[in-house]
C-alpha positions in Angstrom: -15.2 5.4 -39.0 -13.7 2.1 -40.5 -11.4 0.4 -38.5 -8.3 -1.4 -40.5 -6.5 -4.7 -39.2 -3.9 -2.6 -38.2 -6.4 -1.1 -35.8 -7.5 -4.2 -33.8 -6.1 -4.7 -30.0 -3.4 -7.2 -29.4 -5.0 -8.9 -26.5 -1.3 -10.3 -25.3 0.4 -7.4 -25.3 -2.5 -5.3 -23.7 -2.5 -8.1 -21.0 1.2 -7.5 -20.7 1.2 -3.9 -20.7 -1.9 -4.2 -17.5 0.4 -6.6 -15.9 2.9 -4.4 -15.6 1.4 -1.0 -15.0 0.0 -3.2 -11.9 3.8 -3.9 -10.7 4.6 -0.5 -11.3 1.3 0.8 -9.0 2.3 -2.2 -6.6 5.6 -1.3 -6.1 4.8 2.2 -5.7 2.3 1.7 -2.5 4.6 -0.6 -1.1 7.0 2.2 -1.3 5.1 4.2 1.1 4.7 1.9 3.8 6.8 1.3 6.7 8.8 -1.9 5.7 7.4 -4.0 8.8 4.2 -3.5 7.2 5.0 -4.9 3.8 4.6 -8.5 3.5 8.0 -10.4 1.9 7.3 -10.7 -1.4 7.0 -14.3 -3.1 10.2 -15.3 -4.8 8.6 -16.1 -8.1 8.1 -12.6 -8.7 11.3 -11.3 -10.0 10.9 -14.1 -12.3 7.8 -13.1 -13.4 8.8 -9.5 -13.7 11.9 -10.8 -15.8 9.6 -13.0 -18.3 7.2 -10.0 -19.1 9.7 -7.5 -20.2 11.2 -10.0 -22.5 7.8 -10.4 -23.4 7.0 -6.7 -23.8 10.7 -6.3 -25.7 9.0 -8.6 -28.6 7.6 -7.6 -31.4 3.7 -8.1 -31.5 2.5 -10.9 -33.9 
């Protein structure tokens, strides 16, 4: 089977996709602990949350 360039993996956007199925998982387990457990999460992270959606609302290159 051939492959076309349309076929080749956009190594950002896979990155980005990973990056935020792993929030998704993290914020799920945190969901089932008891909240004294959880440790405070670092205050960057919204940001970080808020820069890869943009990211992910882009069109790829």
């Amino acid at each position: 089977m051939a492959h076309s360039m349309d076929d080749e993996i956009d190594s950002e956007t896979l990155q980005a996709q990973m990056d935020l199925s792993m929030s998704f998982a993290h914020n799920l387990v945190t969901s089932w602990l008891q909240s004294t457990q959880v440790a405070q999460p670092h205050p960057g992270i919204s940001d970080a949350e808020r820069i890869l959606e943009e990211e992910l609302r882009r069109p790829p290159r």
